[in-house]
C-alpha positions, 0 to 999 in steps of 0.5 A: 563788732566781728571777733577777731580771727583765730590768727596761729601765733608766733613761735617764741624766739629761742633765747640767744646763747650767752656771749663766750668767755673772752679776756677783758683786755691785754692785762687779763691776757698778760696775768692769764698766761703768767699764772698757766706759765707758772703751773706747766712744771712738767705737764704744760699741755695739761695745764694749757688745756684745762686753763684755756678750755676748762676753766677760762673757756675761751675756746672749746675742746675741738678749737684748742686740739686744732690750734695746739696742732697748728702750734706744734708745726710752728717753730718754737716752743707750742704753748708759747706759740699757742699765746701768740695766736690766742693774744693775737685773735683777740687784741691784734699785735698788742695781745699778742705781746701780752700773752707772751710776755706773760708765758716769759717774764716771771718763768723766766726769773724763776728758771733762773733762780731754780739753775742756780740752786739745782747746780749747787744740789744735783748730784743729790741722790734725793734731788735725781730721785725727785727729779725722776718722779716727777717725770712720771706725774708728767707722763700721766698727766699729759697721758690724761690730756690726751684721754679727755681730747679723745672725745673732740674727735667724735665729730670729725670729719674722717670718723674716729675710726680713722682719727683712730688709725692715724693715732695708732701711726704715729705712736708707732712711729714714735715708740717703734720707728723712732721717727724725728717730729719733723718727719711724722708731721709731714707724712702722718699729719700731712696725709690726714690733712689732706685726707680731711680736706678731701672729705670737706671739699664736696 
């Protein structure tokens, strides 16, 4: 009997990357965002992107600097809309619900609690003086936030020399010119919109 021809062999097949973390169900979904609700003192954005993205991992850096843009020229309060789109993007209407009764019930309950012990003590030097550290933590963390989805814009599609430009703008339009939010969207923002969409067209 011949011997069987030396046939090349098939590449192995690469092993398929593992399923993305995704909330089980719209209770996973209600508690989710009642616990991210119930740590954003100060800082939510902090919160909200080390929640969803570092530990969750439900969605990746770039995906979550896209969806808070699309968020925050959405009327309301951002990370608010952002559980609406994320609740929605999984389970529909029903998820929808989930993520935001669960970013309201129980903040609700203890803002309420909280406004009636801070209006017994708020003319306490200790509480103003409290009240202004705090503020800072905020400011560093949300500082922080901002370093760390620096990174997601080394793939863009404008480069980051001019994702840096358009980041100079608007801090300048914010600290120097003193521009409202809803004239920065539309001009900075939209102009790097379009700028973008120009790159993606071809």
């Amino acid at each position: 009997m011949a011997p069987a021809a030396n046939l090349p062999s098939a590449p192995p097949a690469s092993p398929e990357p593992p399923p993305r973390p995704q909330p089980r169900n719209p209770s996973d979904l209600f508690w989710s965002f009642t616990w991210l609700a119930l740590q954003g003192f100060g800082g939510v954005l902090a919160v909200v992107q080390r929640e969803l993205v570092e530990k969750k991992r439900w969605m990746t850096n770039e995906e979550f600097v896209e969806d808070w843009a699309v968020a925050q020229i959405m009327p309301g309060p951002n990370v608010v809309n952002l559980s609406i789109m994320i609740g929605d993007r999984y389970f529909g209407l029903r998820g929808a619900f989930a993520a935001l009764a669960g970013m309201l019930t129980f903040p609700l309950i203890l803002v309420l609690a909280l406004a009636v012990v801070y209006a017994q003590f708020a003319s306490h030097p200790a509480v103003a003086g409290a009240l202004r550290g705090m503020g800072a933590v905020a400011a560093g963390l949300i500082a922080g936030v901002a370093i760390k989805l620096f990174t997601s814009i080394k793939s863009h599609p404008l480069g980051r020399p001019l994702c840096v430009a358009f980041l100079a703008l608007t801090i300048v339009a914010m600290v120097v010119l003193r521009w409202p939010l809803w004239w920065i969207l539309p001009v900075i923002g939209g102009a790097a919109c379009v700028l973008t969409w120009r790159k993606l067209a071809p």
